[in-house]
Every structure is written in C-alpha cells, then in structure tokens.
N, C-alpha and C positions, 0 to 999 in steps of 0.2 A: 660446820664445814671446816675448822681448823683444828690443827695439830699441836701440842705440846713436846719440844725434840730437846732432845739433848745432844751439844754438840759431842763428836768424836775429834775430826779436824777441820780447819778451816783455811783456805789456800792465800796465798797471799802471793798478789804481783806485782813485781818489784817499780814499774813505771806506774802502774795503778797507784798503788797506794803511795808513791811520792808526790804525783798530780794531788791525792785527794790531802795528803798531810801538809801540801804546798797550799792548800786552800783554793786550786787551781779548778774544781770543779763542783763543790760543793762548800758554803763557809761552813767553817768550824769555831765551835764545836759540833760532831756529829759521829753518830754512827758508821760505822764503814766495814764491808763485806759484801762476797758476794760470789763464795764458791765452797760451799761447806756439806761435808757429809756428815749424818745424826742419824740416832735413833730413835725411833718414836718412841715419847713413855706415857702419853695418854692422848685420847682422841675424843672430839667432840660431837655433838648432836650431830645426825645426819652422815657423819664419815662410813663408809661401807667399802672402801678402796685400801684401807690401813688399818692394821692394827697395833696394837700394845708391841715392841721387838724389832719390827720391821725396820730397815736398813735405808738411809732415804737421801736424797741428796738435794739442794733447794738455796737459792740466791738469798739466804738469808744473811745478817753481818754477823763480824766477830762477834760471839759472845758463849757465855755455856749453856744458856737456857732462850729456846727460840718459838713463838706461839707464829706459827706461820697457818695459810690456807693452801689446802689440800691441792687445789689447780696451781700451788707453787714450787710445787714437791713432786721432786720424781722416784719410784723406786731404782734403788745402787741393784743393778745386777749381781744374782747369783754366785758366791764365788769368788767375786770380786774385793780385794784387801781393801780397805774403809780410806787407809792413808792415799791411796790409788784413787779412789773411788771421789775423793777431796779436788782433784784436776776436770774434774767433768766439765767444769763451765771454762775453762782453759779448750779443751776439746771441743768442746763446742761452737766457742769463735773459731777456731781455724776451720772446723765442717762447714760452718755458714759460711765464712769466706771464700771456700770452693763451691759452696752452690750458688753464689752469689755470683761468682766467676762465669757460670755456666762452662768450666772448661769442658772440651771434647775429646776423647779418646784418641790417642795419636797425636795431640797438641806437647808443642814444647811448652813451659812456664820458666818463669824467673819466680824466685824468692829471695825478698831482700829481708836477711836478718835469721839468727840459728836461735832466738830465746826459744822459752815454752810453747810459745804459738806459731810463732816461724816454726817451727820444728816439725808440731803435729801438723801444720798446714802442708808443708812438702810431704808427708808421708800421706794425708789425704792425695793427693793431687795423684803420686805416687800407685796410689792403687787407683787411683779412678783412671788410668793409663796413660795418663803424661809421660810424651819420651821431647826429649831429654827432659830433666828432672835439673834445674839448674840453680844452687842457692851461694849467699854472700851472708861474711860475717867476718866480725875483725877478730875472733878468737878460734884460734888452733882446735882447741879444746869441743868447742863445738861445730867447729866446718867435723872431725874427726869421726864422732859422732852421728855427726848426717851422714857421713860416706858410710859407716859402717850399717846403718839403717837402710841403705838402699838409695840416697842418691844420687845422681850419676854424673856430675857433675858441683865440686865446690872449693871455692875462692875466697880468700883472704883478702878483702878489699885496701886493707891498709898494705899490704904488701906488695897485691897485685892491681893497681889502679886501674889498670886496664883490662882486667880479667874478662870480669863480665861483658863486654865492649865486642871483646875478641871472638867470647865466646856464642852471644849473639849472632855474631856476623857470621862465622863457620858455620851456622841455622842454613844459611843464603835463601831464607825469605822473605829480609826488607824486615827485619823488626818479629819480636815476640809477640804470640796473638795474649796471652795472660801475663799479667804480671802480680804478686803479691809484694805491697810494701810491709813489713812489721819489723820496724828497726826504732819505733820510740822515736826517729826521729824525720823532721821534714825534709833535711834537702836532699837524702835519696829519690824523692818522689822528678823531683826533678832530672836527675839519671836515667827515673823507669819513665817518664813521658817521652825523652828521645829516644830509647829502644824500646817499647809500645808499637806492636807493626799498626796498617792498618786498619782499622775497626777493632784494632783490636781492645782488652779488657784490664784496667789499672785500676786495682782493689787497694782500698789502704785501709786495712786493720788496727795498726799502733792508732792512739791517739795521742797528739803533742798538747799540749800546754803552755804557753807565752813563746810560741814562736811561729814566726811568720810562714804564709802560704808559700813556695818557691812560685814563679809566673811558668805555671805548666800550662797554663790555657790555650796559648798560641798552637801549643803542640796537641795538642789535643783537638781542639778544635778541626784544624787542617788534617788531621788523621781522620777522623770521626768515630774516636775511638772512646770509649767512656771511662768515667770514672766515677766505682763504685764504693760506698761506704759500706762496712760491715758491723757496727756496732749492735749489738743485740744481745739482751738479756732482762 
C-alpha cells in the first residue's frame, strides 16, 4: 500500500516553519513538512491507483526521497506546473476554512490578513458569492494584489485603523455574519469578535504560538456567534 516519491518541490510557510523551528509545536529535533509535490518512482504490493511517473502531491516532510502510503497521496492534476502543484496544502486550508465557515451566497465576509492563505481564502469566499469581499493587511503589496484578484474591498490596517470598522458599519447589518482571521497573529481576533454580527461565524486559520488568547468570550458568548478552528491536514 505505499509509495516510493521523489521529491520535485516542497512548500514551506513562513509562520509554520518558525512555530516548528521555535520548538513551539513539536520538540526538536525533528522532521518537518507538509506540502510537497513528487513523483512516484516505485510502488508497492497491492498499489493499483499509481504507477511508476505519476505526478502526486502528499503531507509528506522536507526531504528528496519519501516512502509515504497511498490514502496519503493525492494525484497533481493534469497540466498543472509541479512548482504550483507544491501550494496544494496551502489551498486547501483556506477551502476548509470556507467550508468550515458555511458561508452563504450573498453574505458579506471580512478577511484578516493578505499572506498565502488569507489570500486564497478571499478568492474562495470570492467565488462561492460573498459580496462584499472585505480583506486587511499591513502591506501595500498585497492588499494590491487582492484588489487585482477580485476583491472588492481592501485596507491597510496600519494606516487605516479604522478601516475595517467603517467599513463594517456601511454593511448596516449590526456586524459581519463571517469573519476569517489568518494574520499569524492573536489580537486581531479580538477586532473580528466585535464586528462578528449575530450568530454570526469567526474562523481562525493562522495558528500562534507563545501568545495569549485575547478575552473574546464575552463577545462571543452574548452574540451566539461561534468560533471555529480550521486546522486540518
């Protein structure tokens, strides 16, 4: 049931891998990975799903040579450049994070944070019909980025501290029914519990490490609005 891969590339993120080289999630020494595209170069007893060539992508760690099992490996679609194909597991938190959201078509959302998965999380949401489309980030570079992607509102939080705030309110629904935090860090969370409408859904994606919870419970609570973790892989 397992595979022999060799690696092509291997993604690496950038709050990941400082949690994990900080020692902040697993002691070290240790292995670490967990977004890499290979190709298979040999296959074991029972394998009928892969062969020898095949293009494959799989939470395996850095490394060049990976004996992984078959339910842990997905085939890289058709087509698709291998360097590209390395972001999958990046792609895929942000997907789970919107199904995790249950957002509804026609819902507005907030996104806190423009990295790799703030990024592809707006463009999910994006197509799954969020209007407005509303994201936060303290770099130019990628608020710029998101607007060119399609969406429809974004802010520079260090310049505009009141952006998001404002732009909430102009909603005039009493609060965002989604919110996504992926800013790496904790006390935006505290931001997205007071604009959180009612019932509404506060997803936090980033994970921190050595820092404290802000006290969003009050506000949560009295909303009855949830708060959902998306960690998944």
């Amino acid at each position: 049931g397992e595979l022999l891969l060799e690696a092509e590339y291997s993604t690496m993120s950038p709050g990941t891998e400082h949690s994990l080289m900080s020692g902040f999630i697993v002691p070290l020494p240790t292995n670490i990975g967990y977004s890499m595209a290979a190709k298979v170069i040999d296959v074991g007893e029972g394998v009928t799903d892969y062969k020898v060539g095949d293009c494959v992508v799989t939470t395996g760690e850095h490394a060049q040579y990976l004996v992984m099992h078959e339910l842990n490996v997905t085939p890289a679609p058709k087509g698709v450049d291998m360097e590209q194909a390395a972001f999958w597991n990046l792609g895929h938190t942000g997907m789970y994070a919107l199904r995790r959201s249950d957002l509804q078509m026609g819902e507005p959302c907030v996104v806190l944070g423009q990295g790799f998965v703030g990024a592809i999380t707006a463009q999910c949401a994006r197509i799954a019909g969020a209007i407005p489309v509303i994201v936060a980030d303290l770099d130019n570079g990628s608020l710029a980025a998101a607007k060119k992607m399609g969406v429809d509102i974004a802010i520079n939080s260090k310049e505009d501290p009141d952006g998001i705030n404002k732009a909430v309110e102009e909603l005039g629904i009493g609060g965002v029914p989604v919110i996504f935090e992926a800013t790496g860090s904790r006390e935006p969370l505290l931001q997205a519990a007071n604009l959180i409408s009612e019932r509404g859904r506060l997803v936090m994606i980033s994970q921190v490490h050595g820092e404290d919870m802000p006290p969003i419970d009050d506000q949560i609570m009295q909303k009855g609005a949830s708060l959902i973790g998306t960690y998944v892989n």
